[in-house]
KELOVO-325784 format. One record per atom (N, C-alpha, C): residue number from 1; residue in one letter; atom name; y, z, x. Coordinates in pm, whole numbers, plus 32768, in hexadecimal, padded with zeros to 4 digits. Each point is the difference from the previous one (the first is absolute). Layout:
BEGIN
   k r  a   c2   c3   c1
 NUM A CA    Y    Z    X
...
REM end
This chain:
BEGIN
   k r  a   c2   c3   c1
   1 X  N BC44 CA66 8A04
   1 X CA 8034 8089 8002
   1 X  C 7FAD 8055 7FA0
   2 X  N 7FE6 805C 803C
   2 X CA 7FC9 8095 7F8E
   2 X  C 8022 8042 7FCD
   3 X  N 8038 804B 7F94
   3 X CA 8038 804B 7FD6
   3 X  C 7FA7 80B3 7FD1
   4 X  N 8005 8050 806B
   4 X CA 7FA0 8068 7FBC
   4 X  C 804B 805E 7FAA
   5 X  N 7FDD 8019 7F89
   5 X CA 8062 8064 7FAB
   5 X  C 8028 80C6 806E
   6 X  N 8065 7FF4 7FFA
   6 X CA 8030 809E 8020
   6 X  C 8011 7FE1 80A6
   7 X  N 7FDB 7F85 8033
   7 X CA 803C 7FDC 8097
   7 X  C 80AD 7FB6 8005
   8 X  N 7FD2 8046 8073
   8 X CA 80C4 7F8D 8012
   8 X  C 7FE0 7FA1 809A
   9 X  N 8045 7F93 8001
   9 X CA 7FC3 7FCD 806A
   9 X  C 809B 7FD9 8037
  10 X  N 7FEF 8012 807F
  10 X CA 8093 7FC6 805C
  10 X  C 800F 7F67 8044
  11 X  N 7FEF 7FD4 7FE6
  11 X CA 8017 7F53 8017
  11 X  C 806B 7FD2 8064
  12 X  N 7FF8 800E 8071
  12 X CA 8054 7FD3 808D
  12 X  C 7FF2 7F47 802A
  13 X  N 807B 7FB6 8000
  13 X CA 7FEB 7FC4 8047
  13 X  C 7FE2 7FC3 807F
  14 X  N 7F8A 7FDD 801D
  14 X CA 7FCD 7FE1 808C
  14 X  C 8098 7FD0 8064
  15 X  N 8042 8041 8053
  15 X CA 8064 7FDA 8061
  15 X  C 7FE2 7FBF 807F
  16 X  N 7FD4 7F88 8027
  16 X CA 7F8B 7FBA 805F
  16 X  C 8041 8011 8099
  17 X  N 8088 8019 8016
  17 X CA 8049 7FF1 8078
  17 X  C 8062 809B 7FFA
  18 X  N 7FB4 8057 7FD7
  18 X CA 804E 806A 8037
  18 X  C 8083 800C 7FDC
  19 X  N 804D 8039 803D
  19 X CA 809B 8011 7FDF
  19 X  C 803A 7FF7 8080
  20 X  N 809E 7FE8 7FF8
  20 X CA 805B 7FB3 805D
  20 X  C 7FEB 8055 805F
  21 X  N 7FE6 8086 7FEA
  21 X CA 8009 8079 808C
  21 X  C 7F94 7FC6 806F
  22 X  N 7F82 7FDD 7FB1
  22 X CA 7F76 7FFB 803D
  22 X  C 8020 7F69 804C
  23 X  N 8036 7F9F 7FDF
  23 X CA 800A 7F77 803A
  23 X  C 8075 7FEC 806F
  24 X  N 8041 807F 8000
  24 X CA 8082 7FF2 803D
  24 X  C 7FC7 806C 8092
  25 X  N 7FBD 8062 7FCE
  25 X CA 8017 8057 8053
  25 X  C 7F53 8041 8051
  26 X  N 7FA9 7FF6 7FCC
  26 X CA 7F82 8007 800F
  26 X  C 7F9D 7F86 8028
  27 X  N 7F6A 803A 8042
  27 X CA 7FAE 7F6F 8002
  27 X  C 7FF8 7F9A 7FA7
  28 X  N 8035 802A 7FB9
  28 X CA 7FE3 7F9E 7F8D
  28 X  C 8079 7F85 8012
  29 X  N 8049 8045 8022
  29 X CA 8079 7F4C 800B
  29 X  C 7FA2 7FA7 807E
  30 X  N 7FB8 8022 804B
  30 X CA 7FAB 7FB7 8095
  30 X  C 7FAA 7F9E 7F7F
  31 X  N 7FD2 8058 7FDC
  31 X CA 7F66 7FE0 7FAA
  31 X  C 800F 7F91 7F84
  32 X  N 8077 802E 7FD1
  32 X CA 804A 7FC3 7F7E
  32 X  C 8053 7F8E 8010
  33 X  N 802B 7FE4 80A8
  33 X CA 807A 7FB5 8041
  33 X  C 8076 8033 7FC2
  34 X  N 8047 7FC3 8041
  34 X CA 8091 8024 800A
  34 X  C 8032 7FE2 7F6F
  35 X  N 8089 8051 7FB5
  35 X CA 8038 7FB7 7FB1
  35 X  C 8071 7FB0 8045
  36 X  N 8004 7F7C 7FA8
  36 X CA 805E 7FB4 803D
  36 X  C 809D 8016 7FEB
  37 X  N 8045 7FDA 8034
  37 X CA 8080 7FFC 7FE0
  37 X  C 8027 7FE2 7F4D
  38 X  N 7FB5 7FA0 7FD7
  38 X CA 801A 7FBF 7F6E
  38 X  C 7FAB 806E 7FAC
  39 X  N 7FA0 8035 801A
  39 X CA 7FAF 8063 7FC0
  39 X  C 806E 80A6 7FDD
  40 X  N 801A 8006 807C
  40 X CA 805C 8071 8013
  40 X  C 8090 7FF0 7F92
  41 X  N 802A 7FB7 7FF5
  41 X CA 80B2 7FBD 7FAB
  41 X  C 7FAE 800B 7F71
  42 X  N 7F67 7FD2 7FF0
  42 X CA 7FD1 7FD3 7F52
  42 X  C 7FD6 809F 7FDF
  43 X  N 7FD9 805B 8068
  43 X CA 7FF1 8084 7FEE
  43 X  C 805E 805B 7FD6
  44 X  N 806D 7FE8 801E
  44 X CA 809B 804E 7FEE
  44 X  C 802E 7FE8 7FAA
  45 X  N 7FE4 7F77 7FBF
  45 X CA 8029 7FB5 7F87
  45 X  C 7FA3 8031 7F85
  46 X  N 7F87 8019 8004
  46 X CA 7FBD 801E 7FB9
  46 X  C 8003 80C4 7FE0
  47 X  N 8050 8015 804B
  47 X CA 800B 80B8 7FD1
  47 X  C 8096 7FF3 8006
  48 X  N 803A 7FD8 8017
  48 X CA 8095 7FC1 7FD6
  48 X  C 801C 8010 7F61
  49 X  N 7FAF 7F8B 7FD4
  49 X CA 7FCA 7FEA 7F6C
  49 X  C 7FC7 8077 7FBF
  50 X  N 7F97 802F 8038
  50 X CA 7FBB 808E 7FA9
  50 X  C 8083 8070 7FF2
  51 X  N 804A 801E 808F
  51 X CA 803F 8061 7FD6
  51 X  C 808E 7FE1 7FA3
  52 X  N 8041 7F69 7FEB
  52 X CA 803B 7FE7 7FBA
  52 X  C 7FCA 8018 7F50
  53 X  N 7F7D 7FFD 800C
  53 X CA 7FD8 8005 7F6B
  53 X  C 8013 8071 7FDC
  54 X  N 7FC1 8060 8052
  54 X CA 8007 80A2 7FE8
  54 X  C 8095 8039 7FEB
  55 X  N 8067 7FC7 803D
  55 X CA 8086 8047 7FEB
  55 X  C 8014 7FB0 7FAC
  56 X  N 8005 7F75 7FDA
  56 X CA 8043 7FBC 7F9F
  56 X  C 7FDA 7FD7 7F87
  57 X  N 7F7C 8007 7FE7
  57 X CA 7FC7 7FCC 7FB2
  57 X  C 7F6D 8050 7F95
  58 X  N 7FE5 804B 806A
  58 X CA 7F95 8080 7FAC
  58 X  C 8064 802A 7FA8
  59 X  N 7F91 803B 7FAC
  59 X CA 8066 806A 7FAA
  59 X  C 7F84 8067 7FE5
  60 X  N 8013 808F 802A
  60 X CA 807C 8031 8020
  60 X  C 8005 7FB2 80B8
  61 X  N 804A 8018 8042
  61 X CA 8023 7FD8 8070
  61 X  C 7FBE 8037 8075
  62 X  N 7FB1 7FCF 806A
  62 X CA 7FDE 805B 8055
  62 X  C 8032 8022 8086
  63 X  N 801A 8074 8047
  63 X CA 801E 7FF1 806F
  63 X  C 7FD1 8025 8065
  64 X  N 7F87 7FAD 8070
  64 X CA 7F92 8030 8048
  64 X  C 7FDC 8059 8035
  65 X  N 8074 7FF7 805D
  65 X CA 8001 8057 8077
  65 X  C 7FC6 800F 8087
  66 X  N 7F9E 7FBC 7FD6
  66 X CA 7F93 800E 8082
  66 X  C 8000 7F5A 8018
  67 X  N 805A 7FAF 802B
  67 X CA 7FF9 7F94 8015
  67 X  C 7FE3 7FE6 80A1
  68 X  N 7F5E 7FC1 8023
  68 X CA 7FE6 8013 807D
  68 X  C 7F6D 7FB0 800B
  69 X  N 8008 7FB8 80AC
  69 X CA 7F70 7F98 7FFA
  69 X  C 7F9A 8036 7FE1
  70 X  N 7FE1 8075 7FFF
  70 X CA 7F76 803C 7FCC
  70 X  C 7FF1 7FE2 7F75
  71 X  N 806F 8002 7FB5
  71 X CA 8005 7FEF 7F6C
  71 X  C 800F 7F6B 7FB2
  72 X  N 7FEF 7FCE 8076
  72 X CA 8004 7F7B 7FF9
  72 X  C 7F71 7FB8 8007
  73 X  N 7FD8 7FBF 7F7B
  73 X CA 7F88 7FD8 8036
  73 X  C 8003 7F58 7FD0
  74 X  N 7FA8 7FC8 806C
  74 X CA 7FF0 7F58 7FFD
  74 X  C 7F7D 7FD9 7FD7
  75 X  N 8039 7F9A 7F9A
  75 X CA 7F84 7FB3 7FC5
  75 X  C 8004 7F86 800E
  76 X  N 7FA4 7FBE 7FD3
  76 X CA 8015 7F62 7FDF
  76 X  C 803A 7FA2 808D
  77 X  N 8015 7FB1 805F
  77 X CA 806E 7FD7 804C
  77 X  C 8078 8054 8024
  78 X  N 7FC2 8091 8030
  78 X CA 805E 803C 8028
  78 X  C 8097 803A 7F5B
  79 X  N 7FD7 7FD9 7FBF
  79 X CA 8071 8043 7F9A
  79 X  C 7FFB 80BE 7FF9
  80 X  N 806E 7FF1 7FDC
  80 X CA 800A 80B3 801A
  80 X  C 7FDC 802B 7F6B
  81 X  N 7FD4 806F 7FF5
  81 X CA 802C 8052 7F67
  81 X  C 801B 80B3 801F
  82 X  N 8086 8023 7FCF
  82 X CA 8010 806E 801C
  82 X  C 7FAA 8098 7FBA
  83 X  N 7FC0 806E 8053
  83 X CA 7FD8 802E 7FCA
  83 X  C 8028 808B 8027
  84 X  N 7F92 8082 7FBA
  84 X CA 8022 8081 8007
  84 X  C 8076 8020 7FC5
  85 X  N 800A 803B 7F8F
  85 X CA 8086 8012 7F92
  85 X  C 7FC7 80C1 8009
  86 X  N 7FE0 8031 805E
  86 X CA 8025 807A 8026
  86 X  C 803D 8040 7FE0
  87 X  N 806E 7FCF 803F
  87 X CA 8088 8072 8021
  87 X  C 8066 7F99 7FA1
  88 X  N 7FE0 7FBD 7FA5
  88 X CA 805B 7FB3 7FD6
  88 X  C 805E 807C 7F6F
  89 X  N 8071 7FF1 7FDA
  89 X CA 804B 8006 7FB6
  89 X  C 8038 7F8C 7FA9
  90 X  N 7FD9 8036 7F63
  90 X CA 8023 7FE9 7F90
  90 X  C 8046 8002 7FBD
  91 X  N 807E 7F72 7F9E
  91 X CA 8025 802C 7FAF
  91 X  C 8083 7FF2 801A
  92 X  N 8066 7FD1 7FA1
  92 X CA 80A0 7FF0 8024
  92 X  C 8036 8079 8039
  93 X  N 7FDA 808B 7FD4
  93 X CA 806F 8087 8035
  93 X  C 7FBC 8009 8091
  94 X  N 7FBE 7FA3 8035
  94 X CA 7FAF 8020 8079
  94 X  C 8096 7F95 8084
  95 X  N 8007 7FBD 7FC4
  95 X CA 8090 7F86 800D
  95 X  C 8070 8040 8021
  96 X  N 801D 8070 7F95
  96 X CA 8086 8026 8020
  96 X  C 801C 80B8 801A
  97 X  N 7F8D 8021 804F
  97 X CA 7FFA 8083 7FC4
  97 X  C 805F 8043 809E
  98 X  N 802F 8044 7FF9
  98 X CA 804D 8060 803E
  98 X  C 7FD3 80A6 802F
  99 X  N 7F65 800E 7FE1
  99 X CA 7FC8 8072 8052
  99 X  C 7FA8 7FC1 805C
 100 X  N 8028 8056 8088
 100 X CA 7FA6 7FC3 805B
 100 X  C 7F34 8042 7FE5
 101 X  N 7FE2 7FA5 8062
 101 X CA 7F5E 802F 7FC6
 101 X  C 7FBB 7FF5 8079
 102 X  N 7F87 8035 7FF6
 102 X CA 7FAB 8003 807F
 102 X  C 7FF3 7F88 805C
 103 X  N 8025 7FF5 8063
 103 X CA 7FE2 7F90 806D
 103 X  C 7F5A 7FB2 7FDC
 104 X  N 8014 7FA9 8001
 104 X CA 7F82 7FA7 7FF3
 104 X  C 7FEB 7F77 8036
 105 X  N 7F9A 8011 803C
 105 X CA 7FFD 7F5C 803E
 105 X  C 7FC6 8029 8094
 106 X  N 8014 7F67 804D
 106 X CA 7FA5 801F 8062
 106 X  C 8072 7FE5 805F
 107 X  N 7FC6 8068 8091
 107 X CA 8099 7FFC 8076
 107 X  C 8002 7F5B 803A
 108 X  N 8069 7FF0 8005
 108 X CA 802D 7F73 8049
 108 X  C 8032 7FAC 7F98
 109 X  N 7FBF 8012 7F79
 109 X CA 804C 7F8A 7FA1
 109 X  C 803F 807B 7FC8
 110 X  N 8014 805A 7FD3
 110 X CA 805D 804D 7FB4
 110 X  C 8066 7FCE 8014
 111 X  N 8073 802C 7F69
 111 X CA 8092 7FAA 8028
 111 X  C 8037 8086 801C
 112 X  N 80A3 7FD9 8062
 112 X CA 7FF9 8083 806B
 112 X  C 806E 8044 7F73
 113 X  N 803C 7F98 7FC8
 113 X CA 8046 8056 7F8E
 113 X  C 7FC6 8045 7F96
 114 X  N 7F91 800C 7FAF
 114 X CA 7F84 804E 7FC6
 114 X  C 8010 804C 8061
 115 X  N 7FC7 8012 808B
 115 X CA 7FC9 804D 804F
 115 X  C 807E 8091 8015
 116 X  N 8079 7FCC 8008
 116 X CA 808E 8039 8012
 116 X  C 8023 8048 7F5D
 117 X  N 7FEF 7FA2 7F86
 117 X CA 8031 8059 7FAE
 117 X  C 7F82 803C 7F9A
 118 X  N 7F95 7FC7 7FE3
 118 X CA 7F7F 8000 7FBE
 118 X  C 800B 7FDB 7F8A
 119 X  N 805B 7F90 7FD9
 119 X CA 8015 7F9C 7FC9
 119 X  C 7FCF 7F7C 7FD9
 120 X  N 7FB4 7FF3 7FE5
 120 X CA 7FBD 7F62 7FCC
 120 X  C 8003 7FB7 7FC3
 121 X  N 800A 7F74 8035
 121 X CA 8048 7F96 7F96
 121 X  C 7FB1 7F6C 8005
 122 X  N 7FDB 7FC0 7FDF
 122 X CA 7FDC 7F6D 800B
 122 X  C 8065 7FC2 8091
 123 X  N 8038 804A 8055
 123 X CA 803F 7FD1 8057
 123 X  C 7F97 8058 8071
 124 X  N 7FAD 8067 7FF4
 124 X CA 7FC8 803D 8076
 124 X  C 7FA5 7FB7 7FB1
 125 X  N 7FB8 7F80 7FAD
 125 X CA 7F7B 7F9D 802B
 125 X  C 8051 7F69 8068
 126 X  N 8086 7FF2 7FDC
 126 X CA 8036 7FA0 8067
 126 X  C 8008 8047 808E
 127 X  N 8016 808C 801B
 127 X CA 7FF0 8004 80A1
 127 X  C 7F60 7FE3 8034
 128 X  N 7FB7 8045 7FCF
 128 X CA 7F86 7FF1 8010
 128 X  C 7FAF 7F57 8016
 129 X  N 804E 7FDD 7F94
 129 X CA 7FB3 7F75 8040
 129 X  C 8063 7FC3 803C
 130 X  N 8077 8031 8061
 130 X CA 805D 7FDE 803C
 130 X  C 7F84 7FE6 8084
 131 X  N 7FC1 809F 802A
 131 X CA 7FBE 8013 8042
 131 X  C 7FA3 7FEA 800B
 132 X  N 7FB7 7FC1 7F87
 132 X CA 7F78 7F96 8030
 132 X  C 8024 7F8B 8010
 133 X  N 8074 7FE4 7FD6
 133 X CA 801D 7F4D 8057
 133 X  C 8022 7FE5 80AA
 134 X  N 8015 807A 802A
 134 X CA 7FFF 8017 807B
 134 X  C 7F82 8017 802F
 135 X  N 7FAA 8035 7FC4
 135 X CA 7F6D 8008 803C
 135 X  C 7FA4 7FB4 8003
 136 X  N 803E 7F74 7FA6
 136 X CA 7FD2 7F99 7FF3
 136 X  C 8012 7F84 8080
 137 X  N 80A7 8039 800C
 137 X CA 8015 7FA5 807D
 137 X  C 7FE5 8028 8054
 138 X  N 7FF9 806B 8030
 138 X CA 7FC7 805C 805D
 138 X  C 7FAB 7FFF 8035
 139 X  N 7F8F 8011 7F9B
 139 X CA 7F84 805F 8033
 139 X  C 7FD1 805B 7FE2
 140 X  N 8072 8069 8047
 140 X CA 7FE7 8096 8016
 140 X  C 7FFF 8039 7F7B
 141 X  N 7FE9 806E 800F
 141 X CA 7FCD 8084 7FB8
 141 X  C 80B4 8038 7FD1
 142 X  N 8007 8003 7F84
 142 X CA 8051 8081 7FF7
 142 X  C 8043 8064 8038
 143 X  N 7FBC 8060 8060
 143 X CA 801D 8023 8072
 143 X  C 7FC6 801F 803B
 144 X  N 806B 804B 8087
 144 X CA 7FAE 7FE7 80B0
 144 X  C 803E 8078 7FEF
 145 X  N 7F99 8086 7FF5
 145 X CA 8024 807F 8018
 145 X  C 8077 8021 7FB5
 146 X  N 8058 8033 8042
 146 X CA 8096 8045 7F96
 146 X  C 8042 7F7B 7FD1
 147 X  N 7FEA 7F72 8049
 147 X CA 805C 7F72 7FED
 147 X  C 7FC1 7FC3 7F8A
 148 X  N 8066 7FD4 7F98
 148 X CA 7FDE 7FA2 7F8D
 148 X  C 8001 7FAA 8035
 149 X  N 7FC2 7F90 7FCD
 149 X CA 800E 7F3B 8014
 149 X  C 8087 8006 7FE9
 150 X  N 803E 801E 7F86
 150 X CA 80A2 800F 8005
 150 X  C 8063 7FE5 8064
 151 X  N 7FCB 8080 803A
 151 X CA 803E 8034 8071
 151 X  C 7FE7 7FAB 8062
 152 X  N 7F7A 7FEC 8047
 152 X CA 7FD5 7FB5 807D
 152 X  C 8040 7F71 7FFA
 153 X  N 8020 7FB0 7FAA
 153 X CA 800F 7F87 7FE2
 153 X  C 80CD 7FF8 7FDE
 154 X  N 801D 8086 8031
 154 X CA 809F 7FFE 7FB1
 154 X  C 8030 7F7D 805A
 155 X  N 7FF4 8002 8073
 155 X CA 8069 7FCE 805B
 155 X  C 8012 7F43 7FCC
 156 X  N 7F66 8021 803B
 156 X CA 7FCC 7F29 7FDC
 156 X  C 8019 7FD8 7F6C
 157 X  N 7FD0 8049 7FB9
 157 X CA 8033 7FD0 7F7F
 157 X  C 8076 7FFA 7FA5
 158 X  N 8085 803B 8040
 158 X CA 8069 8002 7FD1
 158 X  C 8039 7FB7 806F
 159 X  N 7FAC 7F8A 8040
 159 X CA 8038 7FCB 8086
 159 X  C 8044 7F56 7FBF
 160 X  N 8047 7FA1 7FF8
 160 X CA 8015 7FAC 7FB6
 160 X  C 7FB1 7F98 8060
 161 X  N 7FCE 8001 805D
 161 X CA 7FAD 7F7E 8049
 161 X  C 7F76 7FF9 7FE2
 162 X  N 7FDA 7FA6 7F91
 162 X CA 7F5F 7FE6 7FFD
 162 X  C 7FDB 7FFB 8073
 163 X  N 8008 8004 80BC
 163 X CA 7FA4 8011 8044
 163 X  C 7FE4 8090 8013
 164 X  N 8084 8008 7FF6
 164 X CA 7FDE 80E9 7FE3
 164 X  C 7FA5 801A 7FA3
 165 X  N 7FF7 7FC5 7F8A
 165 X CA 7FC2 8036 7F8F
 165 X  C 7F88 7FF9 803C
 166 X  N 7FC0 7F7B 8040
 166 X CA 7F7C 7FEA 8029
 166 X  C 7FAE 8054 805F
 167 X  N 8073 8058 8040
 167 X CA 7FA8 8059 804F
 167 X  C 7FF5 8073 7FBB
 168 X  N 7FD6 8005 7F96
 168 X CA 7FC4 8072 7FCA
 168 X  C 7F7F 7FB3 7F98
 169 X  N 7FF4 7F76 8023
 169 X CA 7FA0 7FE9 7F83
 169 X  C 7F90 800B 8035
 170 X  N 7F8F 802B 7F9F
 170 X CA 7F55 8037 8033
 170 X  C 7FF2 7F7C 808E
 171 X  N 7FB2 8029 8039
 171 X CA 7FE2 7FA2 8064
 171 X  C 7F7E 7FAE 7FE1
 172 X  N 7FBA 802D 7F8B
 172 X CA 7F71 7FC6 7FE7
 172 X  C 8043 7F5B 7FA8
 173 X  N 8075 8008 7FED
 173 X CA 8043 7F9E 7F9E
 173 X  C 8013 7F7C 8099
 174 X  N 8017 7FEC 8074
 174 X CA 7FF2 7FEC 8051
 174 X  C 8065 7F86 8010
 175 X  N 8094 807E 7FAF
 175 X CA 8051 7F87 8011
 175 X  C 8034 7FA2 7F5F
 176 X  N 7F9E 7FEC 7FE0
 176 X CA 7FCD 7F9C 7F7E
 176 X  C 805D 8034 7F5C
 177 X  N 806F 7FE6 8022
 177 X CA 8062 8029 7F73
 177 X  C 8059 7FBD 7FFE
 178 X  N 8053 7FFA 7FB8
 178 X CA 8054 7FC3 7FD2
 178 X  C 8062 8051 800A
 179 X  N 8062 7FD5 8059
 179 X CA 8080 8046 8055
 179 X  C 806B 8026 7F71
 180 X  N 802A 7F8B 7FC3
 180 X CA 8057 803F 7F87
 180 X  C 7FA4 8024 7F85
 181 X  N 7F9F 8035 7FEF
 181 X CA 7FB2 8060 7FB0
 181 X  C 8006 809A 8036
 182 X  N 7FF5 8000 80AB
 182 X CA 8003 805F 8031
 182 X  C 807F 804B 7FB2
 183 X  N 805B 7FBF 8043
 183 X CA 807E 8039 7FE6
 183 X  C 801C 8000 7F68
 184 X  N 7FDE 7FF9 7FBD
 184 X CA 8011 7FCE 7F4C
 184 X  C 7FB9 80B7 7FFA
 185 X  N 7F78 8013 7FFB
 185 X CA 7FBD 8063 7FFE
 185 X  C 7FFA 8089 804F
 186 X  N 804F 7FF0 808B
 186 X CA 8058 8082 8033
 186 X  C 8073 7FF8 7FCC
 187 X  N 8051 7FC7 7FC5
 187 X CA 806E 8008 7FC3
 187 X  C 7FEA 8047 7F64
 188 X  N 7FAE 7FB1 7FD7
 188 X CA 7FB5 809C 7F69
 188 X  C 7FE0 807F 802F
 189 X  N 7FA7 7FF8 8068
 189 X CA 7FEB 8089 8035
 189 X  C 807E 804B 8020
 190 X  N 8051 7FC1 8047
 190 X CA 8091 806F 800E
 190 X  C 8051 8037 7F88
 191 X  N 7FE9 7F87 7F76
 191 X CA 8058 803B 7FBF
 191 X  C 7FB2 806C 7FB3
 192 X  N 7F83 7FFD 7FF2
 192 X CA 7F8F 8030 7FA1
 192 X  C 8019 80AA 8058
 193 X  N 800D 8038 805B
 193 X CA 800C 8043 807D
 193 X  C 809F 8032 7FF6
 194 X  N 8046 7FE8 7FB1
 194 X CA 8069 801A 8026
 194 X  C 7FFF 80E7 7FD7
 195 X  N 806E 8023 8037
 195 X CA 7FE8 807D 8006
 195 X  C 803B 802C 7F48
 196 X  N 806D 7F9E 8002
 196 X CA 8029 8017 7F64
 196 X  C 7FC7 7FC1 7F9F
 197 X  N 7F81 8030 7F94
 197 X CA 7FB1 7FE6 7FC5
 197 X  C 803C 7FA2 7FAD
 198 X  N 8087 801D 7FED
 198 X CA 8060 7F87 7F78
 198 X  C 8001 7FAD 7FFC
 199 X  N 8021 7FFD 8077
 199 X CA 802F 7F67 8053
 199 X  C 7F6C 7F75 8021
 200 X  N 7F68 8071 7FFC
 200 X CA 7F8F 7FBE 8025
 200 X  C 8006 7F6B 7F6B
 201 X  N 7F94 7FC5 802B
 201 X CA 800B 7F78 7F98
 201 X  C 7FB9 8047 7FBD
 202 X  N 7FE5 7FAF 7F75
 202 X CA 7F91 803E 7FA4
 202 X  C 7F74 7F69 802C
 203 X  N 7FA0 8028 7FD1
 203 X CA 7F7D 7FBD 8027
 203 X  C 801A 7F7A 7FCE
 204 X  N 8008 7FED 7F98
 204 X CA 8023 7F9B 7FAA
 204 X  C 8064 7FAD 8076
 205 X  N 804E 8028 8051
 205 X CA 806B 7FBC 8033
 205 X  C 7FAC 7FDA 80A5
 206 X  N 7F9A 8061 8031
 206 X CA 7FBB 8002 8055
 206 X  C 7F94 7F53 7FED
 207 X  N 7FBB 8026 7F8D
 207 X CA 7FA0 7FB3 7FF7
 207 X  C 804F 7F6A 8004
 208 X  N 807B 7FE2 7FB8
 208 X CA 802B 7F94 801C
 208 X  C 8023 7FDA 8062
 209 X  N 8017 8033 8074
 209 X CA 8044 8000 8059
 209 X  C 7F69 7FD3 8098
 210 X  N 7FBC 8057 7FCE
 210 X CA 7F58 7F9F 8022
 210 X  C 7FFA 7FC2 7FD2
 211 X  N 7FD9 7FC7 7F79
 211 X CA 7FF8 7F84 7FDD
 211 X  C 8056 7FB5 8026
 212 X  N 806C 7FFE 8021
 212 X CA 8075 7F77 801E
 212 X  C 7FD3 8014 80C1
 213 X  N 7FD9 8049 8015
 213 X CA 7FF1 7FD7 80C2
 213 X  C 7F7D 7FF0 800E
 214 X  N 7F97 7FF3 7FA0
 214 X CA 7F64 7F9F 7FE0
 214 X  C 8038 7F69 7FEA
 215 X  N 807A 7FF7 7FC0
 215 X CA 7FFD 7F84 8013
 215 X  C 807F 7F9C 8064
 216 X  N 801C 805A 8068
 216 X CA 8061 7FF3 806C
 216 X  C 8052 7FF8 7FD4
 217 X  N 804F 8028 7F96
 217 X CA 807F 7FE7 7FEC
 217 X  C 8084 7FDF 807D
 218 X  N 8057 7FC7 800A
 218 X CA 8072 7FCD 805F
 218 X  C 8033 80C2 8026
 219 X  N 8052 800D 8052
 219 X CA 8032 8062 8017
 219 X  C 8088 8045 7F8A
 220 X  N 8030 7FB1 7FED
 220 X CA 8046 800F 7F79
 220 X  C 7FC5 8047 7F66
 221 X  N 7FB3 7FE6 800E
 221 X CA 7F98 8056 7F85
 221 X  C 7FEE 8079 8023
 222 X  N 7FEA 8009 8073
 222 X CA 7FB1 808E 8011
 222 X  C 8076 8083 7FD8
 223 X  N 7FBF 8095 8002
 223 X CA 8036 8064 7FD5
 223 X  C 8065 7FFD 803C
 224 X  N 804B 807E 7FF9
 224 X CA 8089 8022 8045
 224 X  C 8011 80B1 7FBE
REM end
């Protein structure tokens, strides 16, 4: 390394596989192959974790906002690391504050309660990645013109038959998942999604809840 006096130098880490948008949704998933089913669950788990740190564990606390596959980038064996702190908000009075504030974020993951009161909470980063765990099982894009993934996916995914669930999973997956993971991980997505932000889990409760259906837990374990 060089150091020239009165320069500043910006130091980026090399990101070798793009981000989840580019592998999911562009030439690059052909070129890159498919992510697998097990790649996809260690991906959700791994920004699961980041955004649990940021609400629970930073100090001051952060709250993203812009939680979305573009912002998602993969390194190493597919591991995620969350990025772009943009539009993020700082700081405990950011937690509990009671004036609404400018809409921010990107259309399709916005949480629809932010969107309704302009309110923001560490519960609009749980809708958001409500909505990339659906895009994970998915496929698809965020949205299809005026339709959220949300939306397009209401029926099948609040459906209680893992063969329902399966007809909405990407088709490049070709089948190849694990039937009670499915349902373990649309079942986070619904509650992460719910319309009353209160009631959503906190991440911390998310990430365990992946971790215990990585390791198949019996049906008895799982959320409720």
């Amino acid at each position: 390394m060089w150091i020239v006096t009165g320069e500043q130098l910006l130091l980026l880490e090399y990101i070798p596989n793009k981000s989840l948008y580019d592998r999911l949704h562009s030439h690059k998933a052909t070129s890159s192959g498919c992510l697998s089913w097990s790649n996809r669950i260690s991906i959700a788990l791994d920004i699961a974790h980041a955004l649990d740190y940021l609400h629970s564990v930073a100090d001051p606390p952060v709250i993203h906002r812009d939680v979305k596959s573009s912002n998602i980038l993969l390194v190493n064996n597919n591991h995620a690391k969350l990025a772009d702190f943009g539009l993020c908000k700082l700081g405990h009075d950011a937690y509990g504050a009671q004036t609404p504030t400018i809409i921010r974020g990107s259309l399709g993951y916005v949480d629809t309660n932010y969107l309704n009161t302009g309110l923001v909470s560490p519960k609009s980063d749980v809708y958001s990645f409500g909505v990339l765990l659906l895009e994970l099982i998915t496929g698809m894009k965020s949205l299809h013109g005026s339709i959220t993934l949300a939306e397009w996916t209401n029926e099948c995914r609040k459906h209680q038959d893992v063969d329902v669930m399966m007809g909405m999973l990407d088709p490049k997956l070709n089948g190849q998942v694990n039937g009670e993971q499915l349902r373990v991980l649309v079942h986070v997505a619904n509650m992460a999604l719910l319309e009353n932000s209160m009631a959503r889990p906190s991440m911390a409760e998310i990430a365990h809840w992946i971790s215990s259906c990585m390791e198949r837990l019996p049906e008895s374990h799982l959320p409720t």
